[in-house]
C-alpha positions in Angstrom: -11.1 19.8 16.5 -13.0 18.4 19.6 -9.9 18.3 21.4 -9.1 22.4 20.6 -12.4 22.8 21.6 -12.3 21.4 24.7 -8.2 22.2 25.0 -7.5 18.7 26.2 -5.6 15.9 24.9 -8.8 13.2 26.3 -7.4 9.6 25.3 -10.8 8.2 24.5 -11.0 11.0 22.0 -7.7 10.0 20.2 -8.6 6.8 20.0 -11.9 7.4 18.3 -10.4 10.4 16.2 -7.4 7.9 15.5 -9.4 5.1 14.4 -11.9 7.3 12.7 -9.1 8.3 10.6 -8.0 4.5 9.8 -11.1 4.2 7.7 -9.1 5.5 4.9 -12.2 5.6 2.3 -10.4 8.2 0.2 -7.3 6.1 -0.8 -10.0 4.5 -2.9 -11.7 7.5 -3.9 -8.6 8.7 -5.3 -7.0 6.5 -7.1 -10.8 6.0 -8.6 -10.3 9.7 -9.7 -7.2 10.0 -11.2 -7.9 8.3 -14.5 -10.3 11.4 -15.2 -7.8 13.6 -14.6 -4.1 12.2 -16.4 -4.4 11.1 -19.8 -4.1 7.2 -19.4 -0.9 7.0 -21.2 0.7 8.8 -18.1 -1.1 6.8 -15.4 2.0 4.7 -14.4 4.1 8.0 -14.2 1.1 9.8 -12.3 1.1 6.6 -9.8 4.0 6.5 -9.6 4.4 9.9 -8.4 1.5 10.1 -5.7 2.8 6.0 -4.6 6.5 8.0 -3.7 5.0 11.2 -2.1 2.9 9.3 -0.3 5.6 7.4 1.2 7.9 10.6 1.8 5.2 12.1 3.7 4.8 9.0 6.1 9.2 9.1 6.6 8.9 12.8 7.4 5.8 12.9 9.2 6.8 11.2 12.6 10.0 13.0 13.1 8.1 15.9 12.4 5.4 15.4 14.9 7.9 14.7 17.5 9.7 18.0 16.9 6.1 19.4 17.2 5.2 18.2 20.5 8.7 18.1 22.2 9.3 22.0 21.5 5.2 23.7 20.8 3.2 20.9 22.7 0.2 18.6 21.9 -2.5 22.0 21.4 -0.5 23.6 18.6 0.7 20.0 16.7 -3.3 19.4 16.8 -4.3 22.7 15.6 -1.2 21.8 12.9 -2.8 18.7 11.8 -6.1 19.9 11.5 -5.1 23.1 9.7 -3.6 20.7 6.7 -7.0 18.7 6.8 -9.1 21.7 6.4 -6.9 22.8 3.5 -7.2 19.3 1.9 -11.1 19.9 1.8 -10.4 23.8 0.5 -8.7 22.0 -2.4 -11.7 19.2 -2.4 -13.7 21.5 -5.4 -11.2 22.6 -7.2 -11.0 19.0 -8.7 -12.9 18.9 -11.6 -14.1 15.9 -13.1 -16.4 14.5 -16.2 -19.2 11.6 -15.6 -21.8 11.3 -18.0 -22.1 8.2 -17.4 -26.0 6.5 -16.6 -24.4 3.9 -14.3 -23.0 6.6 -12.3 -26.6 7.5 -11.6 -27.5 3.9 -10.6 -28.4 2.2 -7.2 -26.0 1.3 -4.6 -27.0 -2.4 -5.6 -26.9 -1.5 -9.3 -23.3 -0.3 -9.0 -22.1 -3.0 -6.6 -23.7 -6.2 -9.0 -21.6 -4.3 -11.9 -18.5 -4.3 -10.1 -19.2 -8.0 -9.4 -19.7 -8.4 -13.3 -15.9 -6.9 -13.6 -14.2 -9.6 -11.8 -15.8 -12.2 -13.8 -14.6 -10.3 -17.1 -11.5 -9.8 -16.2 -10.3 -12.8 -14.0 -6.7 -11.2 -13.6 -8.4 -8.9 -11.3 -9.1 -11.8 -8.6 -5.5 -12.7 -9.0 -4.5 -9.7 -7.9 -6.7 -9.0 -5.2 -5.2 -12.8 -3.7 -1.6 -11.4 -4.2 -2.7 -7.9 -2.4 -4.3 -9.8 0.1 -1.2 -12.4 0.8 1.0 -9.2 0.8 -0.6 -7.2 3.4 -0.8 -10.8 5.6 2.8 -11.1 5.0 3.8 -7.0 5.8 1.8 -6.6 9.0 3.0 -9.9 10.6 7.0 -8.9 10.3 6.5 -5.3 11.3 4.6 -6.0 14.5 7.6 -7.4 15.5 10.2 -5.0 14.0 11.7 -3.4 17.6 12.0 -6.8 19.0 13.3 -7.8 16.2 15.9 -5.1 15.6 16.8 -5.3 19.7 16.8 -8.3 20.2 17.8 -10.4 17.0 20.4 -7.3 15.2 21.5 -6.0 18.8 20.3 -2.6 17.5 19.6 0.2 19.7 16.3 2.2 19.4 18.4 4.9 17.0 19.3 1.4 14.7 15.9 0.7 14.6 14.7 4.2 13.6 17.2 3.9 10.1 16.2 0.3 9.4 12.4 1.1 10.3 13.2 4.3 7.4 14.6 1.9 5.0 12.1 0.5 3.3 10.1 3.9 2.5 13.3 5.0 1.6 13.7 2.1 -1.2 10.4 2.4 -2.2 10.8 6.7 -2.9 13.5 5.2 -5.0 11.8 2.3 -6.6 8.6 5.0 -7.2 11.2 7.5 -9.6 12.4 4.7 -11.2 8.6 3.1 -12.3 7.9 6.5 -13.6 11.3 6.6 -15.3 11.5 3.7 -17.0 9.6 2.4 -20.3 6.7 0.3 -19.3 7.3 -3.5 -19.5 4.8 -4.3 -22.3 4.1 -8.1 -22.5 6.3 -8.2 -18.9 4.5 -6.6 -17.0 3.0 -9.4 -15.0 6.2 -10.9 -15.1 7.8 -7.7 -13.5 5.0 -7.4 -11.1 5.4 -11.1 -10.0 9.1 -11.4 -9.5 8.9 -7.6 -7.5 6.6 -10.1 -5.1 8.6 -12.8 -5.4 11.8 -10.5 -4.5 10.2 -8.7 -1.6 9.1 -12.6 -0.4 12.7 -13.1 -0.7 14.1 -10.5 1.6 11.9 -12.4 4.3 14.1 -14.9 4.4 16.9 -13.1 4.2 16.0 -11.2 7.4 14.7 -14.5 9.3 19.0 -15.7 8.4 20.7 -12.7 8.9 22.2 -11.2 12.2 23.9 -8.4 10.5 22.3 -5.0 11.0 23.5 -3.5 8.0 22.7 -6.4 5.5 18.9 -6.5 7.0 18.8 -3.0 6.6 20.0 -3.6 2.7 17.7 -6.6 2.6 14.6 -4.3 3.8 15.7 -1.3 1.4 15.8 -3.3 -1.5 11.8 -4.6 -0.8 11.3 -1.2 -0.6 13.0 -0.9 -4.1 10.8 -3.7 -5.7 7.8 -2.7 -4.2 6.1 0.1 -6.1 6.5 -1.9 -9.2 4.1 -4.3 -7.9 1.8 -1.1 -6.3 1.8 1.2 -9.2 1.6 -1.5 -11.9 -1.8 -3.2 -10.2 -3.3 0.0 -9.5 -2.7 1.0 -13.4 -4.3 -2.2 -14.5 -7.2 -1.4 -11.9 -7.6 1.4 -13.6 -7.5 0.9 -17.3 -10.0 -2.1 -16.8 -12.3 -1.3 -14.8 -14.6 1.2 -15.8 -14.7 4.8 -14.5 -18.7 5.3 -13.1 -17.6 1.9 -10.8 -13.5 2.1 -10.2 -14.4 3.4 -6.8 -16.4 0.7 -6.1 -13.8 -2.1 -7.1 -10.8 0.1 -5.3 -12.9 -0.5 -2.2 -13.2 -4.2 -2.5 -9.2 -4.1 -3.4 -8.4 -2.1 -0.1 -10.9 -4.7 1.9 -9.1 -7.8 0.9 -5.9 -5.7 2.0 -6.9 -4.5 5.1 -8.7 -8.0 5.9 -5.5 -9.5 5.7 -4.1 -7.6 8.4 -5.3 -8.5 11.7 -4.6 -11.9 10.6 -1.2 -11.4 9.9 -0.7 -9.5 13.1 -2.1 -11.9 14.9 0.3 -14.9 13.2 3.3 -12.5 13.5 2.8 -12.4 17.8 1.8 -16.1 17.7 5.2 -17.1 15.8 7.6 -14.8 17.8 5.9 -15.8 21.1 6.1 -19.8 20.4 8.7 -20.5 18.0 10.9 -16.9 17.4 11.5 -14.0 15.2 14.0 -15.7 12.8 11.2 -18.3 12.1 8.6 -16.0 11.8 10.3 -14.1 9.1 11.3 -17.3 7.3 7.4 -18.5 7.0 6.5 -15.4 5.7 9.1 -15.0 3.3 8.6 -18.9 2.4 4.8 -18.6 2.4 4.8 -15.4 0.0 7.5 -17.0 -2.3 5.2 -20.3 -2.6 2.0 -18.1 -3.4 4.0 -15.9 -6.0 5.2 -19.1 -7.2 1.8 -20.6 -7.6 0.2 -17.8 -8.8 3.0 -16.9 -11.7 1.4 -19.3 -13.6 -1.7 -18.0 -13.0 -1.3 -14.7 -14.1 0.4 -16.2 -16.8 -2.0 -17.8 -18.3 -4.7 -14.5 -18.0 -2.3 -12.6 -19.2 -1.5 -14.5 -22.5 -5.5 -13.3 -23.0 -5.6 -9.8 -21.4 -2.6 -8.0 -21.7 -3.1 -6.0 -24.6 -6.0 -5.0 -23.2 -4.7 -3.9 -20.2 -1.8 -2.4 -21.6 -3.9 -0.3 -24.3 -5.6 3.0 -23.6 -9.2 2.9 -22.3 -11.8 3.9 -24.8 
């Protein structure tokens, strides 16, 4: 808006606008709302759903915004962006949602020693938040290095990397219908969720051995596949555990442990392609999120053997 305003593209204004708008606070506000508004029984179809648009909108949105600038300029593909945001916040209070609940009226403390109380109950959830947190280390380090690695390692051009760069959304639109499609594992679940892990760890390695452009653009497609049912599954079981008046709370702490995974990872990718190379780097990853999968399998294993009827079960 400050850019209309002032009808000029400012960089230092993009950047604060831009990382403004990295503090995504409402990825955790709503998936903290959607339980009060889908029967829980149709959570993982629900999840499913808003998991695959979201990633449709992401493939779409940069060729899009291209088109914008190249044919209406930067003034009218601002005034395009902000138009959708200001009709996001029209729809804002049209959501309407039930909480009667006395914690919900509590302190900020209050709330935050509850959600504590959580992840002692339910130990499962601090598994997950080390899997989501070894993920997001493992995702940002390869795809800092994606062009190079595409250019450089495939021989791609920069119209290669733009398919293999839209394969793994691709597979994970895919991998979204078919979560909501299919019958809920039951007593697998955590054994689906762990070997989707273990399988995108997999297609690490693959990439760090292949030089074929068209099997690492298989290889990344099927992560994509896998993906969501690692995604949708954990955010269900956030959901049905935890309880409503504090799920915002605990989706917060969830997208910190992702998020403070990143720079890390970044920061590993670039070390690892600058000292040793690409191929290595993507064979560490894949090896080091295979190992913690492999680890952890037994973990979840053993809290899952005590919780997953619980989870599984609709929340009174």
């Amino acid at each position: 808006m400050i850019c209309l305003l002032l009808a000029s593209m400012d960089p230092i204004i993009l950047y604060i606008a831009a990382f403004l708008t990295s503090i995504v606070i409402y990825d955790a506000a709503a998936d903290a709302i959607i339980p009060k508004l889908v029967h829980q029984n149709e959570l993982v179809k629900a999840n499913a759903k808003i998991s695959g648009l979201t990633q449709l909108i992401r493939l779409i949105a940069l060729p899009v915004g291209g088109f914008l600038v190249a044919n209406f300029g930067q003034i009218i593909a601002v005034a395009i962006v902000l138009s959708f945001y200001l009709f996001s916040i029209m729809l804002l209070p049209l959501l309407k949602e039930k909480n009667k609940s006395p914690l919900s009226k509590a302190s900020w403390m209050g709330q935050f020693k509850a959600g504590l109380d959580i992840y002692t109950q339910h130990k499962i959830l601090l598994i997950l938040g080390m899997f989501i947190a070894t993920t997001s280390f493992g995702v940002f380090a390869t795809q800092a290095m994606y062009i190079p690695y595409v250019t450089d390692i495939l021989g791609g051009t920069s119209f290669e990397y733009g398919f293999f760069a839209a394969s793994f959304p691709l597979g994970y639109i895919l991998g979204s219908y078919l979560v909501g499609k299919l019958k809920a594992p039951g007593k697998y679940l955590y054994l689906v969720m762990i070997s989707a892990l273990f399988v995108g760890g997999s297609t690490h390695i693959f990439l760090g051995l292949t030089e074929s452009f068209w099997l690492a653009l298989l290889f990344e497609m099927v992560a994509g596949i896998v993906m969501p049912f690692w995604n949708v599954y954990s955010t269900t079981i956030y959901q049905r555990l935890v309880p409503d008046e504090i799920l915002g709370q605990v989706f917060s702490v969830r997208f910190l442990l992702s998020k403070a995974a990143t720079p890390i990872g970044i920061l590993y990718g670039t070390f690892c392609a600058t000292v040793f190379s690409l191929p290595f780097l993507f064979l560490s990853v894949g090896i080091i999120l295979c190992a913690v999968t492999g680890m952890g399998f037994f973990l979840i294993y053993r809290a899952s053997k005590a919780n997953y009827k619980t989870v599984l079960s609709v929340k009174q």
